[in-house]
N, C-alpha and C positions, 0 to 999 in steps of 0.2 A: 787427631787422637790416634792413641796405638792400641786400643784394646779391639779385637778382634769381638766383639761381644756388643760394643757399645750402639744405643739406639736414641731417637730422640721421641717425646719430651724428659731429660733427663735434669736433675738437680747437680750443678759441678761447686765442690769445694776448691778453693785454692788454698793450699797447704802453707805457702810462706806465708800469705797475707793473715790465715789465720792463726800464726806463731807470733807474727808481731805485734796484730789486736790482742794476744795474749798477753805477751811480754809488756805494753804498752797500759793496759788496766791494772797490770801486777804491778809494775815501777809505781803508780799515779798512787798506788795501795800502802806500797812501801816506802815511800817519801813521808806518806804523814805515819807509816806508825799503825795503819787498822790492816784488821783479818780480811781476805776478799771470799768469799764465800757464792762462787758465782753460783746463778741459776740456768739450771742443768732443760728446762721446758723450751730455749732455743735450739739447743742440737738435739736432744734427744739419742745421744750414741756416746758409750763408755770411752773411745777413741779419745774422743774431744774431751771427758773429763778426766783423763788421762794425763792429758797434756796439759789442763789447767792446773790441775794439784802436782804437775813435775815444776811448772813454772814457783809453783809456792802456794795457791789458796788452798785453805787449810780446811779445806770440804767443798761440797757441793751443797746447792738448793731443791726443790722437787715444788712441785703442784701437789701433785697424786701421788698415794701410794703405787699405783701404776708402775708410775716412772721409778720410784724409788727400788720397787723389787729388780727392777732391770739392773741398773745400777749396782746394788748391793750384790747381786751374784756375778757380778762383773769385778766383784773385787773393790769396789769403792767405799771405804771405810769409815767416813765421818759424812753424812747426811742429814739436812732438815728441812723437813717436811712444810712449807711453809700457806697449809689447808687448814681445815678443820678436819679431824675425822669423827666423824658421826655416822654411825649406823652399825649392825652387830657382826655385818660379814665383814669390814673394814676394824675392827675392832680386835677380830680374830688375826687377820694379813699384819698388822701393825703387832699383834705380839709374836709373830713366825719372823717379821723382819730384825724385829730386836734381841731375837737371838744371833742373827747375821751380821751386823753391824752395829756403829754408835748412830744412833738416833736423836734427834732434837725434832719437838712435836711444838706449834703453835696453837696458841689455842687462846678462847675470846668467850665462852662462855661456859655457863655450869654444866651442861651439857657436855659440852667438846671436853673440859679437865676429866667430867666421870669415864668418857669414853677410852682416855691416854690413859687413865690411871687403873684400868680395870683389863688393858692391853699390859701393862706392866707387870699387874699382879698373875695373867696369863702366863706370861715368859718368867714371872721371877726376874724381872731386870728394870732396876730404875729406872724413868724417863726423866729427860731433862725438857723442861717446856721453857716455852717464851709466851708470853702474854702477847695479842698482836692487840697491838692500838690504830686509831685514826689519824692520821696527822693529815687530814682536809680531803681525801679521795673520797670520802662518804661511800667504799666500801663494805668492807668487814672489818671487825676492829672496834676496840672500848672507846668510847670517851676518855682522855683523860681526865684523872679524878679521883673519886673518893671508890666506884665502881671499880677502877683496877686494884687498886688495895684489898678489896673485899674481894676478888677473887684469887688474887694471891693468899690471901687466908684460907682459901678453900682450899687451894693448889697444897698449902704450907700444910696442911691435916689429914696430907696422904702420904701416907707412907712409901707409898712407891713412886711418889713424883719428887723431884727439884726443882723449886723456879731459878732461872739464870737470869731471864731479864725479857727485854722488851724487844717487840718487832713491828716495824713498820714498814707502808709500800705507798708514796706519792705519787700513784699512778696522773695526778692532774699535771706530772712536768711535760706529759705527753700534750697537753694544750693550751701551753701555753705559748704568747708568741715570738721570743727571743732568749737569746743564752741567759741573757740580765732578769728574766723573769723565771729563769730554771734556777737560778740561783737564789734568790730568795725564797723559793720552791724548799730550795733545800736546805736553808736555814732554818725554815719554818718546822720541816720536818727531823732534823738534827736538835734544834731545839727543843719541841715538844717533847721529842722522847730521851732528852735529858734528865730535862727539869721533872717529867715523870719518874725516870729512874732515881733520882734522887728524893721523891718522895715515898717512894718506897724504902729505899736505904734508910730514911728517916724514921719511918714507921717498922724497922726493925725485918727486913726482908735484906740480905747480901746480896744485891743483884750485880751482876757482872759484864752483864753482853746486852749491847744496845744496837740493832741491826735494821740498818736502812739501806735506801740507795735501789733505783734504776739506771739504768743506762745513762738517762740523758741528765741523770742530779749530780751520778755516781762521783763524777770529779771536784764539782761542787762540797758536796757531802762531806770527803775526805778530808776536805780544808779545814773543816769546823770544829771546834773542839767537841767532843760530847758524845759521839758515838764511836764505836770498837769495831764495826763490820761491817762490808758492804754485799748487795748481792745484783749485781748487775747481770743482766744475761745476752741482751742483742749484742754488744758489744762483740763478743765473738768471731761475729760474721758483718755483722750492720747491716744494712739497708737505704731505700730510699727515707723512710721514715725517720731514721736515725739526722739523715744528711740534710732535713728538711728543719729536725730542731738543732745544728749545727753540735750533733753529739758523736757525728761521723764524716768521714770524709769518701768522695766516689773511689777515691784512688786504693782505699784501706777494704771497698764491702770484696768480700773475700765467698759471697754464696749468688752463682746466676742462676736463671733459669736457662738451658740449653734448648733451641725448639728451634722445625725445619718447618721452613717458607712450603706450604700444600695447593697453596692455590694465587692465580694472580686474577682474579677478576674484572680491573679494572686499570688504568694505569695508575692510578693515585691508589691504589685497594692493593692490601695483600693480604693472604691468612695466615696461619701459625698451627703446630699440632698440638697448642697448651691454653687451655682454657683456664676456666674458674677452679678445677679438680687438680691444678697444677699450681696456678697463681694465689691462687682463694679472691676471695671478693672484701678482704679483710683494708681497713684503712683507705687514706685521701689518696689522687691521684698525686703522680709524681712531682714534685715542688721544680724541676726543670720543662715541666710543660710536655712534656711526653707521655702522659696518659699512667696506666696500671706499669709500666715499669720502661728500664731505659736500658737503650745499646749504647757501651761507653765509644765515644767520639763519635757517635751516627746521632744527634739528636735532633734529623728529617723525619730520624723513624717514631711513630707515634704509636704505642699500643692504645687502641683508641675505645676498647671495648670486648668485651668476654662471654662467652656462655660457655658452658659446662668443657665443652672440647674441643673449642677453637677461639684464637684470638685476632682480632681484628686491626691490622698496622692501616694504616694511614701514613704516607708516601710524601714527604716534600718532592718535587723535581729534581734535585739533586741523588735520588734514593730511589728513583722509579726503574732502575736497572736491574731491581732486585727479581729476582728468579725464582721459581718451582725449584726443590732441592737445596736453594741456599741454605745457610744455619747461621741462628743470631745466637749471643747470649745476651740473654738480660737482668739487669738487677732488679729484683722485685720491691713493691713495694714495704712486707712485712715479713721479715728472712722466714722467722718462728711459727708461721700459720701456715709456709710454703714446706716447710719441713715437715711438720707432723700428715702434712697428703703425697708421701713420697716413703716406698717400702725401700730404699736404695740412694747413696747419692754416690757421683763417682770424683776422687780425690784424686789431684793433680799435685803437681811440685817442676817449679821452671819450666809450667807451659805441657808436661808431658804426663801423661796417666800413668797413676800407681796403683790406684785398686778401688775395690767398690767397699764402702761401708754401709753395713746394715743400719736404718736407723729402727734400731732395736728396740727404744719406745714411744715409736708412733703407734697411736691412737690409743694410750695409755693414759684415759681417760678419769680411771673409777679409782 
């Protein structure tokens, strides 16, 4: 590295790799024809949604109004919210942000519509909502049914609301155990929230926007006829996680962990300066048999175990020449949980440091 500043345990982006996981979800987007509408809760930094809406998606995703305020004064101008907001101080934030920006709020019950719709009448400024449904994560989310009609009616009696359409998140492609089973994953959830949208159309609601898709459906998804949007977010960066439901490849994950070898105890033993407050304790171990995360071409090296400020490698023979002061990088297991415990990451291009970016909505929670 050339930055005179830089230290370890440090979070390192790779800048091509993250242009052509861009590029790469955008084509899969544009092939069949849907909006991609990525979720902004894996990087957490305006940089990266920058470069996703230069590539073409046609907004961003949010968790939190948090994240959304970050974003929106960052100049990001088509956002959806894809929470509930409930409660009066979030009620208040969501109609200061729709005077900022275009907003899209999801929303699942009578409560969450009163709350969008009375942020509206706040700002003076329509909200556009999406109804969020179930399609089998047994989340948040309606039934399909006779229950989302009836709340489109509710939505339809405010004046300051528009229904668009529907929203869903099959968070269960995450456990499933092959691509052939992510796939059906994602017909099921393409489906339901068809034939939902067309019951609604039936019953006299113009709905428009049918928005699915994680990561590992996302390409799935696309193929299917019936929905208009996807919103994938690991995808980005990937991970071990990704690579393990064959939604990524090692050569594409594009976020390591950076961390220096502190101690050798043992010859088969070495420590690290990155614990659980760098890794997190989030998700399976590595699907390459390397523990909490992996050094690409070293897989002797075993992170075998975590607490809060150190990690613990485990050593084939091969790897026992490892040193006090070495530096690994390693691909984590969950890019998204290793980002939001990190005030900084630093961003590279052909191997050489370019600058550090803020991740400007970590711990943008509420």
């Amino acid at each position: 590295m050339n930055s005179p500043t830089y230290d370890t345990p440090c979070i390192m982006i790779d800048l091509d790799k993250v242009e052509r996981n861009i590029r790469h979800m955008q084509q899969i987007a544009d092939d069949h024809g849907i909006g991609l509408r990525p979720h902004a809760k894996t990087h957490k930094m305006p940089e990266v949604a920058r470069m996703q809406i230069a590539a073409g998606a046609i907004g961003v995703t949010v968790a939190k109004l948090g994240e959304a305020e970050v974003l929106a004064k960052a100049g990001i101008s088509d956002i959806l919210i894809a929470y509930p907001v409930i409660g009066r101080d979030k009620i208040k934030r969501l109609a200061a942000l729709l005077t900022m920006t275009h907003i899209t709020a999801a929303v699942e019950s009578i409560e969450g519509v009163e709350a969008v719709a009375e942020a509206g009448r706040l700002a003076e400024v329509p909200v556009d909502v999406l109804i969020e449904i179930d399609s089998g994560f047994g989340r948040v989310g309606l039934n399909p049914g006779e229950d989302v009609i009836r709340l489109a009616g509710v939505i339809a009696s405010h004046p300051w609301l528009r229904l668009k359409g529907l929203l869903t998140f099959a968070g269960q492609s995450y456990d499933v155990p092959d691509p052939e089973a992510i796939r059906r994953t994602a017909e099921r959830e393409v489906g339901t929230s068809a034939r939902m949208a067309e019951q609604l159309r039936e019953a006299g609601y113009p709905v428009t926007v049918v928005s699915v898709g994680s990561t590992p459906s996302s390409s799935f998804a696309a193929a299917i006829p019936g929905a208009n949007e996807l919103r994938p977010g690991t995808y980005v960066f990937g991970d071990l996680m990704q690579v393990k439901l064959g939604a990524h490849e090692l050569e594409r994950c594009a976020l390591t962990v950076r961390a220096t070898v502190i101690s050798r105890p043992a010859p088969d033993r070495a420590v690290i300066d990155a614990g659980t407050k760098v890794f997190s304790s989030d998700g399976e171990d590595s699907p390459l048999g390397t523990g909490r995360g992996y050094v690409p071409g070293r897989p002797g090296i075993t992170l075998e175990w975590l607490t809060e400020e150190h990690g613990m490698l485990k050593l084939a023979p091969e790897e026992q020449g490892l040193a006090i002061g070495d530096i690994l990088d390693f691909i984590p297991v969950h890019c998204c949980a290793v980002v939001n415990l990190t005030d900084r990451v630093a961003v590279t291009r052909d191997g050489q440091f370019e600058s550090f970016w803020n991740v400007s909505a970590r711990g943008k929670v509420r």
